[in-house]
N, C-alpha and C positions, 0 to 999 in steps of 0.2 A: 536561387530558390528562396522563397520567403517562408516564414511559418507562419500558418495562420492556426486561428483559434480550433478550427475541424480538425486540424492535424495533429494537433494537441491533445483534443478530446480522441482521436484513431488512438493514438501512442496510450493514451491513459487507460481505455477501455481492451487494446490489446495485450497491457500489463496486467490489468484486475481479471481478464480470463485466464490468462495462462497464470494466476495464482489459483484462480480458483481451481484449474485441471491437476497442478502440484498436488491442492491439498486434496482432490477427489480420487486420485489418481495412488496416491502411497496409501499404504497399509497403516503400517505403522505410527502412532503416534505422533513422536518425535519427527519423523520423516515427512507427514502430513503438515506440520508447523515451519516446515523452511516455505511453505507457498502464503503463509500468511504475510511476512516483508513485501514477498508482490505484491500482494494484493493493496494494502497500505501504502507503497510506489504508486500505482496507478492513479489511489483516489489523492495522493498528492502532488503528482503530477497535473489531474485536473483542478486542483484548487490554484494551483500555480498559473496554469494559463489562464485559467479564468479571471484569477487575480490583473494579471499582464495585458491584457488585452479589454479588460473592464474597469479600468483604470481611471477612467474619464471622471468619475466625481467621486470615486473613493481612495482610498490609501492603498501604493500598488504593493506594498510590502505586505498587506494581510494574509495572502494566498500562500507565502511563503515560512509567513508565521503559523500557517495553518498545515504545513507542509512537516515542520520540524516537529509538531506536536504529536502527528498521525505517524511519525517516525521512531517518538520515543513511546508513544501507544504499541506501535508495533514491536519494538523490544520489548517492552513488559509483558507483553501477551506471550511472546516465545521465552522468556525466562521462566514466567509462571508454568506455561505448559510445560516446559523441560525442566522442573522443577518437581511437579504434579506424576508426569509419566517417569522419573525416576522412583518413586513413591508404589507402583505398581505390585502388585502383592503375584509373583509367579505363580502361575498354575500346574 
């Protein structure tokens, strides 16, 4: 079985909705920010194929560097957030 660029984009866009259903889907703050890492997966997932398979006149490690970035984005967003919702003033 080969992979191709569609198949990449399937996988990518099937990880950025089931982040998105995570974080639609919990209540809770905290709870609603473990779907933000998918979603951030997916969109680096697609910069990676696209990087891989678009390779012809650019540099194929962009997509990848582009990947690492949207991953430590995505940590800071869930530290902040779990950081912010500890902060919560109980009702």
């Amino acid at each position: 079985m080969t992979v191709t660029l569609v198949s990449v984009l399937f996988v990518s866009a099937a990880l950025t909705a089931l982040g998105a259903f995570i974080a639609a889907w919990k209540r809770e703050l905290t709870a609603a920010l473990c779907g933000l890492p998918v979603m951030f997966a997916g969109a680096g997932t697609a910069f990676v194929g696209v990087a891989r398979f678009g390779a012809a006149s650019g540099a194929p490690l962009l997509g990848q560097e582009a990947a690492v970035l949207l991953a430590i984005a995505a940590l800071a967003a869930v530290a902040l957030g779990v950081g912010l919702s500890g902060r919560e003033i109980p009702r």
